[in-house]
C-alpha positions in Angstrom: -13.7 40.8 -2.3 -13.6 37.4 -4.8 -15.2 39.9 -7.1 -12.7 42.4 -6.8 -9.9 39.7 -7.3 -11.2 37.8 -10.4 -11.3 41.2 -12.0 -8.3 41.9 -11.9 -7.2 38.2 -12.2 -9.1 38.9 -15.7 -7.4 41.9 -16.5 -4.0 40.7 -16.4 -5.0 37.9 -18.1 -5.9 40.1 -20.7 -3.4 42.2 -21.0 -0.7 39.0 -21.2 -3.3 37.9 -24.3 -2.9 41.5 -25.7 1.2 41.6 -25.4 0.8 38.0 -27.2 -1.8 39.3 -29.8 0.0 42.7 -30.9 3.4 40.3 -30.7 5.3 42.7 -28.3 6.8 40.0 -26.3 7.6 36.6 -26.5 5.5 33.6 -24.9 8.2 32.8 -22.5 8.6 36.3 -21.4 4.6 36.3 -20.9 4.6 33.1 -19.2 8.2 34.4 -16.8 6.4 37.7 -16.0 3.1 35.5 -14.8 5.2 33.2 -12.8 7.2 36.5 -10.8 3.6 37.6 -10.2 2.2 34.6 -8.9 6.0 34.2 -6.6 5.2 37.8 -5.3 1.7 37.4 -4.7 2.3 34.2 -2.7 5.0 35.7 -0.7 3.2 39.3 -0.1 0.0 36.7 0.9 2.3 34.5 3.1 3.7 37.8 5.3 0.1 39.6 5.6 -1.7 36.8 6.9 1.6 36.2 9.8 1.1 40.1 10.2 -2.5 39.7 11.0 -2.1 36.6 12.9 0.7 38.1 15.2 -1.4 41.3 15.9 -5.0 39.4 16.7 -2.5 38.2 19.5 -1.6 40.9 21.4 
């Protein structure tokens, strides 16, 4: 599972380097569309792990 997530940690990295690189977007909007990502990813973590929690439970 680690495996599966630094892979794709490493592709997005990658493709944030590669928006910067070909200079389709700007650094700020790079760095804003990381920090959404890491906000949604937190949250999406947050309300799986309750889910899981609540139904180990019952």
């Amino acid at each position: 599972m680690k495996a599966l997530a630094n892979a794709i940690l490493l592709l997005a990295l990658l493709v944030a380097f590669s928006r910067l690189y070909l200079q389709v977007h700007w650094p700020s909007d790079v760095a804003a569309g990381g920090l959404v990502a890491m906000f949604w990813t937190s949250i999406v973590t947050v309300f799986v792990s309750r889910f899981q929690r609540s139904a180990r439970s019952r």
